[in-house]
N, C-alpha and C positions, 0 to 999 in steps of 0.2 A: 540723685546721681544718675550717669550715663556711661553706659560701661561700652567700650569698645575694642572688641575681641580681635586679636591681630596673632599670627604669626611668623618669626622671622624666615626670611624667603619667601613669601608671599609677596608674588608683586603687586595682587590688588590691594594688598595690606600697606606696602611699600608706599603707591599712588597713594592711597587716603594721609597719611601720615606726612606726606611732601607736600601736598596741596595745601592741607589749612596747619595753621598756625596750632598745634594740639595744648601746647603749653599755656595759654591764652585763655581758653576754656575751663573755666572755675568747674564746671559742671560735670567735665567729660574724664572718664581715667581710664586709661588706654591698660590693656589686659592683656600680656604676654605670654600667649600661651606653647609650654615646651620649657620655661624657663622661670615661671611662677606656681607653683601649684594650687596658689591660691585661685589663679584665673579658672584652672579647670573646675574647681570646685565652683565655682560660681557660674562658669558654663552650665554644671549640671544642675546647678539649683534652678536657671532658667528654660532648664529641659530643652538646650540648647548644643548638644552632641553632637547628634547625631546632625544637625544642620551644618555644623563645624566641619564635618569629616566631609560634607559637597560643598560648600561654600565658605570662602573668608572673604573680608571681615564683616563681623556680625557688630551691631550696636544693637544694645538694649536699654531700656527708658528703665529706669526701678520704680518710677513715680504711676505709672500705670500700662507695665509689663511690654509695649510694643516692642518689638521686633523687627529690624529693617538690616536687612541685606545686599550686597553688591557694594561698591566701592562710589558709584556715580551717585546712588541713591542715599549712601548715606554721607556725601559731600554736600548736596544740595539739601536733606535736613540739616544739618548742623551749619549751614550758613544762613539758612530760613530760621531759625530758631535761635541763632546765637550763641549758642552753650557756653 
């Protein structure tokens, strides 16, 4: 699974989320955080806070922990990859 850390009012989170088709992606579960609590906890399991508090949104891979940042960057992996 592919977790992708969003929250609302966030216009980089807004961008990512308009651009590709998220529903589409078997792969990907988009993670609202402020509004789930489940997202935070799952933030914290990927030691992924305190990146949260300077940047959204975050995607993380659970298959082998990557981390990728910014809204461009994680558009063009998730179109390289397909999720």
């Amino acid at each position: 699974m592919t977790y992708l850390f969003t929250k609302q009012g966030c216009g980089k989170c807004d961008w990512i989320k308009n651009k590709l088709d998220l529903a589409t992606m078997d792969n990907v579960q988009v993670m609202q955080l402020g509004e789930d609590p489940e997202a935070l906890a799952m933030l914290a399991y990927y030691e992924c806070v305190t990146l949260a508090e300077k940047m959204l949104p975050i995607l993380v891979e659970e298959e082998n922990g990557n981390v990728i940042t910014g809204a461009a960057l994680i558009r063009k992996y998730l179109e390289d990859h397909r999720c």
